[in-house]
C-alpha positions as CSV (number, residue, x, y, z in Angstrom):
1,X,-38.0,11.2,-33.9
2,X,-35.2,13.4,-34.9
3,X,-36.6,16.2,-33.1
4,X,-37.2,14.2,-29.5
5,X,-33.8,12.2,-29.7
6,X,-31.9,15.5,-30.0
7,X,-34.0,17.1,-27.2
8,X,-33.5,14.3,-25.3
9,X,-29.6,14.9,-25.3
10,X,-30.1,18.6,-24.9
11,X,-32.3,18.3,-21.5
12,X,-29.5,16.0,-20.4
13,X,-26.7,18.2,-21.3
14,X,-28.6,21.1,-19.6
15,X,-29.0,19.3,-16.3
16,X,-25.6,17.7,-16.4
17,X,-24.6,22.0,-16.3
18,X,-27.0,22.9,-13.3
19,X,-26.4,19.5,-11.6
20,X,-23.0,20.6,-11.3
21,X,-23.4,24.4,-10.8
22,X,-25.4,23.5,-7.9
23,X,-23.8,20.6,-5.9
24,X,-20.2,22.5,-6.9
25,X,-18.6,19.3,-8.2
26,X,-16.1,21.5,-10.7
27,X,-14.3,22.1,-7.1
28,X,-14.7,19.7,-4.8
29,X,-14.2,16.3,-7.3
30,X,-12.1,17.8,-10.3
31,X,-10.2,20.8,-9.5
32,X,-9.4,20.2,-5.9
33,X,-6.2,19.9,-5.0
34,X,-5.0,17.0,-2.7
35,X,-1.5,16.4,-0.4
36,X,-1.1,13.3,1.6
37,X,-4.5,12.0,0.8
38,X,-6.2,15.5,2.2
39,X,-7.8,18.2,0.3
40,X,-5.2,21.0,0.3
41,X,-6.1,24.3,2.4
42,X,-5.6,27.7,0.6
43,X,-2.7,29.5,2.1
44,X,-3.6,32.7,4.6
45,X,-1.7,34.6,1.7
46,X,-3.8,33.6,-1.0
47,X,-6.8,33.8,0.9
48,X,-5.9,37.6,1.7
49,X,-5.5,38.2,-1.8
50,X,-8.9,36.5,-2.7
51,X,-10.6,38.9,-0.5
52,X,-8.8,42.0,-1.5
53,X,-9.5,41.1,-5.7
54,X,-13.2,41.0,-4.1
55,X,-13.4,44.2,-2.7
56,X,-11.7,45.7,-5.6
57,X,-14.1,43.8,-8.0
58,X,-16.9,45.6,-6.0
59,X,-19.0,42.5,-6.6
60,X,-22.5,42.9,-5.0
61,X,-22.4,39.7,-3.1
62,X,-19.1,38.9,-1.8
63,X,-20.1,36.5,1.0
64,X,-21.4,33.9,-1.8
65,X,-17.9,33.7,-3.4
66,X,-15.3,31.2,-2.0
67,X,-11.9,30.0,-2.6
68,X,-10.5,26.8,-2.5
69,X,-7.1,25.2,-3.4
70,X,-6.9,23.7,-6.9
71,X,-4.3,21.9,-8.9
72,X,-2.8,22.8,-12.3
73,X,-0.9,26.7,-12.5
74,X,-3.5,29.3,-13.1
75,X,-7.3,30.1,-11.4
76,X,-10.2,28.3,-12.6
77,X,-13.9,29.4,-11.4
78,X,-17.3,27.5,-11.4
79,X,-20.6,28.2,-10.0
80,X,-23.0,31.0,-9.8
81,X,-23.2,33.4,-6.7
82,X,-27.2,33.2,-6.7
83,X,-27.3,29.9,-6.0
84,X,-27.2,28.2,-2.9
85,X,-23.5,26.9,-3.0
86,X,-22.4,30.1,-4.3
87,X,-19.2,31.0,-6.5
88,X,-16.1,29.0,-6.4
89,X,-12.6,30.0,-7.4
90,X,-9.4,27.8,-7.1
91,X,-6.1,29.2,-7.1
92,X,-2.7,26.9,-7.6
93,X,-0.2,26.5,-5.5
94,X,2.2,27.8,-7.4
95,X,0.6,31.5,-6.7
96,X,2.3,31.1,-3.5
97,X,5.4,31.7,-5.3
98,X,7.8,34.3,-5.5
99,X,10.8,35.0,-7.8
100,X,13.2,34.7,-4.3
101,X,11.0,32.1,-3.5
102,X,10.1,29.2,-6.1
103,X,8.7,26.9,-3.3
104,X,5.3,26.3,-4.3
105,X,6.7,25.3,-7.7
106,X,9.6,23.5,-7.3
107,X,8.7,21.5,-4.2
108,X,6.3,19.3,-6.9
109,X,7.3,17.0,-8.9
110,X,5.9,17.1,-12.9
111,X,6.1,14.3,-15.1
112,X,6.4,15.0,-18.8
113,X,6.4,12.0,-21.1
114,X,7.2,10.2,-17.9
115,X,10.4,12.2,-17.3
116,X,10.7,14.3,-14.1
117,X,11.8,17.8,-14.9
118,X,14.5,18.9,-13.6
119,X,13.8,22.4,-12.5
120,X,17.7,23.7,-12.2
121,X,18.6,22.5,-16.3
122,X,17.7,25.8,-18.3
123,X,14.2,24.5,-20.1
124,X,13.4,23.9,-16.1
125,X,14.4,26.9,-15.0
126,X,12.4,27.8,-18.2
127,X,9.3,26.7,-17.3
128,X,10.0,27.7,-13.5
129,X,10.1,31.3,-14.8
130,X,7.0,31.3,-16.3
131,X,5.1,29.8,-13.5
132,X,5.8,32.2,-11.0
133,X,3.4,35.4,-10.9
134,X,3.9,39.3,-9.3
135,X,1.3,40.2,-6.9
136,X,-0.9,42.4,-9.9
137,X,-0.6,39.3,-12.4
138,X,-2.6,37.3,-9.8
139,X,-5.1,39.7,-9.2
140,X,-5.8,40.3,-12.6
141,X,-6.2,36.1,-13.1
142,X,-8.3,36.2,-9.7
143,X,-10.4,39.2,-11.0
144,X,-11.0,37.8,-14.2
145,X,-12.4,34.5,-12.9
146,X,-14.5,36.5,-10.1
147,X,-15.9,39.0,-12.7
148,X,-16.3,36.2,-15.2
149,X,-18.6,34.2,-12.4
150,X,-20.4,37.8,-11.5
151,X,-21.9,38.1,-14.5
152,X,-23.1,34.8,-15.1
153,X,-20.9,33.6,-18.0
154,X,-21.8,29.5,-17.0
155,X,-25.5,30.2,-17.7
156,X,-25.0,32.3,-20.7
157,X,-22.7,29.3,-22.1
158,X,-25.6,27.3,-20.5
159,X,-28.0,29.0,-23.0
160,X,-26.3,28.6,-25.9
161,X,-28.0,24.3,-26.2
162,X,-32.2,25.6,-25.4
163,X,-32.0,28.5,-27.7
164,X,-30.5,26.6,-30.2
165,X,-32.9,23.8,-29.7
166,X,-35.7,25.9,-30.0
167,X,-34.5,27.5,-32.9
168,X,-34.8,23.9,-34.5
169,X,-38.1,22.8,-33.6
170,X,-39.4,26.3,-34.7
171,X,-37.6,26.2,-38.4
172,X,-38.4,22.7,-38.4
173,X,-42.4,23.3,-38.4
174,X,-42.0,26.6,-40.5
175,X,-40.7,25.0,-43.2
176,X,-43.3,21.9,-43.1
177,X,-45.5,24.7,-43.2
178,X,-44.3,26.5,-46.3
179,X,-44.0,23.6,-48.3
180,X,-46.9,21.7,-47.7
181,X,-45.1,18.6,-45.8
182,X,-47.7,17.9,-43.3
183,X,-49.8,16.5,-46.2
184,X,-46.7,14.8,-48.4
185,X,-45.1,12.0,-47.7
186,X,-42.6,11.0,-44.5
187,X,-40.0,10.8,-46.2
188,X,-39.5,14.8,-47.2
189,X,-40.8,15.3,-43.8
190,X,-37.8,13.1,-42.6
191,X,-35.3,15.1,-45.1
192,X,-36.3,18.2,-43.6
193,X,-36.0,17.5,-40.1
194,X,-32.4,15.8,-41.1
195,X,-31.5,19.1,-43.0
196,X,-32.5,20.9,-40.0
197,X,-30.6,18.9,-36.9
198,X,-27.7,19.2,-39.5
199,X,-28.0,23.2,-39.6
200,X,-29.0,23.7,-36.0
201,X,-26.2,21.3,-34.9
202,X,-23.5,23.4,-36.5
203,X,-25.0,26.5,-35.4
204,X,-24.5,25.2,-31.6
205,X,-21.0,24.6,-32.5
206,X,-20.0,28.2,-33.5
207,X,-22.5,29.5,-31.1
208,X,-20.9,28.0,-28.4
209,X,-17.4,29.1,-29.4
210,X,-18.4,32.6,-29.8
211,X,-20.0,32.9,-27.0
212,X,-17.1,31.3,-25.0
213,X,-14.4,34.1,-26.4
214,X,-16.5,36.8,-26.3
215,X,-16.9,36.0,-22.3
216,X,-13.2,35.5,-22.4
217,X,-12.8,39.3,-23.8
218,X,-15.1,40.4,-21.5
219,X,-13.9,39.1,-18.4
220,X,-10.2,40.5,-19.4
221,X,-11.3,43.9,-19.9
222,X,-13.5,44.2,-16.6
223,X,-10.4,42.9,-14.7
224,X,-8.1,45.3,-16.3
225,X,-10.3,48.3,-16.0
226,X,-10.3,47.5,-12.7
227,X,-6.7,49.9,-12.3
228,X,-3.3,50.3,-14.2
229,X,-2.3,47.7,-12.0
230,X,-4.5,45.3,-13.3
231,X,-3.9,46.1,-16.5
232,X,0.2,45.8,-16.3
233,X,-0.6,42.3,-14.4
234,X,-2.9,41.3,-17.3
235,X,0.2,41.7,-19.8
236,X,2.3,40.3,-17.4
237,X,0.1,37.1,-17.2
238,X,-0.4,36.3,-20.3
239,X,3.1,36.6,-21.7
240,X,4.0,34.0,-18.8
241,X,1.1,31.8,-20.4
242,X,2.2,32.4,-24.0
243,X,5.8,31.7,-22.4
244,X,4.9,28.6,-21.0
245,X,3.0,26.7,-24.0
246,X,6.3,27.3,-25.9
247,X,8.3,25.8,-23.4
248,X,5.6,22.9,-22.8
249,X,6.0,22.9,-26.4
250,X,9.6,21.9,-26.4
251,X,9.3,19.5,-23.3
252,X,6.7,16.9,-24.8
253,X,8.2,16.8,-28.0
254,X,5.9,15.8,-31.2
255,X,2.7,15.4,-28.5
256,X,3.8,19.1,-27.9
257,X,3.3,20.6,-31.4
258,X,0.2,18.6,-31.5
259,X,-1.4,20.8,-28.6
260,X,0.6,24.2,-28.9
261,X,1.1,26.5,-31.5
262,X,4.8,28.2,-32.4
263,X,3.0,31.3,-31.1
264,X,1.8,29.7,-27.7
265,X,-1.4,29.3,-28.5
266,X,-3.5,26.2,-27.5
267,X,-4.3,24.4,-31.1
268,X,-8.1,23.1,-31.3
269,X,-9.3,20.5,-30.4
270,X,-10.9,20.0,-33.7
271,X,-11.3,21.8,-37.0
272,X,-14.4,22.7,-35.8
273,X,-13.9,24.0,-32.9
274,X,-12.0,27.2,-31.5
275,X,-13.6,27.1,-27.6
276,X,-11.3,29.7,-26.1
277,X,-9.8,33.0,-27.2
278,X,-6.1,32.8,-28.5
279,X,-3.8,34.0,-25.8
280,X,-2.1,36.4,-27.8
281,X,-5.5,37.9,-29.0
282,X,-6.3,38.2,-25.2
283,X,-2.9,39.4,-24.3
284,X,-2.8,42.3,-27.4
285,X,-6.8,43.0,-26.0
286,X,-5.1,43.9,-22.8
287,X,-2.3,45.5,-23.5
288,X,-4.4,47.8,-26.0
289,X,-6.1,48.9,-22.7
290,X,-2.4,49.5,-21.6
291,X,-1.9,52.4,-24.3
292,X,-5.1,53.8,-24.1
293,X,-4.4,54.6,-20.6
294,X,-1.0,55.7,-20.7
295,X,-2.4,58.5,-23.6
């Protein structure tokens, strides 16, 4: 019973994953960005720049990656190029921006413990700073996600719930095996497969998370190898990350040190969780790539 209630979830977790990989719901119903009650069109600038991170990612099928226009401030990517609806990468607004001009930041209005910030007071201007990216920066978030995408990171993460499933079923029987359970009563049988679930469950857990940073690290250094450019915008965008969680930090007040670190990391979500690289690991990966090349 164990056994079929947890595969039960599993099978349902895995077609939640391709559901959504398929029909491209990440883009179209939770990262899409919306004005005036339309979805928002990607600039003729950002669009540009979406093609020329694809040519310089060399990926071998270009024509099944798109780009949209999503909310939030940096590039998020969903789907798998093999399949039908292809890749999908949305790009903020704020990418728009430029140091001279702010305009795709400061022409929206952000509410922070239901107080608008005000982007001329210096935590404003702050924030403002950090959210506005050079030209190599954005590549290198671009080329991350596009690379990331390329190689199939949503079905390895995918992976992580069948393997570890099997992995149960097949210790489960083993050990019934070695100890004779088959013939004893239900009750060790039961205690077995408990022990088991238990085992297997938090195997998933730091499966999962391990197999989430390691495709973090990977996708960074395939987007900075790309060129010294690259790797200078890699630096560049993660300090302006790390910069803005300290900010964000200061802004929301005690719900800020609940969610960011002094350092800029992103605190878990549990105890027992860790989903994502630290930024400054990521950052210090990147700029090690940075020295190497200068020697």
């Amino acid at each position: 019973m164990w056994l079929c209630t947890l595969s039960s979830i599993v099978s349902f977790k895995i077609y939640w994953k391709i559901t959504i990989l398929r029909k491209g719901v990440p883009n179209e119903k939770l990262y899409q960005a919306w004005s005036k009650g339309e979805p928002a069109s990607l600039s003729e600038k950002l669009e540009n720049t979406f093609q020329t991170v694809l040519n310089d990612c060399a990926v071998g099928s270009s024509e099944n990656f798109s780009a949209f226009a999503s909310f939030g401030f940096h590039p998020i990517g969903a789907g798998i190029p093999w399949l039908p609806s292809g890749a999908q990468v949305g790009i903020p607004a704020n990418f728009n921006s430029t140091p001279d001009d702010p305009a795709g930041i400061t022409n929206r209005t952000i509410l922070i413990n239901g107080r608008e910030v005000e982007w001329d007071s210096d935590i404003g201007s702050s924030l403002k700073e950090s959210l506005v990216f050079s030209s190599e920066a954005q590549k290198f978030a671009i080329a991350r996600e596009v690379l990331r995408l390329d190689s199939a990171g949503p079905v390895l993460h995918a992976a992580v719930a069948p393997a570890c499933l099997v992995g149960i079923c097949v210790n489960s029987v083993v050990l019934k095996h070695i100890f004779g359970l088959y013939a004893g009563p239900i009750l060790a049988r039961g205690l077995v497969n408990l022990v088991v679930v238990g085992l297997g469950a938090a195997f998933y857990l730091l499966a999962t998370d391990e197999v989430s940073q390691w495709m973090d690290y990977r996708s960074d250094r395939r987007a900075a190898s790309l060129s010294p450019e690259y790797i200078k915008g890699g630096v560049e965008f993660y300090d302006k990350i790390i910069s803005r969680n300290k900010t964000l930090r200061m802004l929301m007040g005690e719900r800020g040190e609940e969610m960011y670190a002094p350092s800029g990391n992103l605190f878990p979500s549990n105890m027992f969780s860790l989903k994502h690289a630290p930024y400054t690991a990521r950052r210090e990966g990147v700029a090690n790539l940075l020295k190497e090349h200068k020697m």
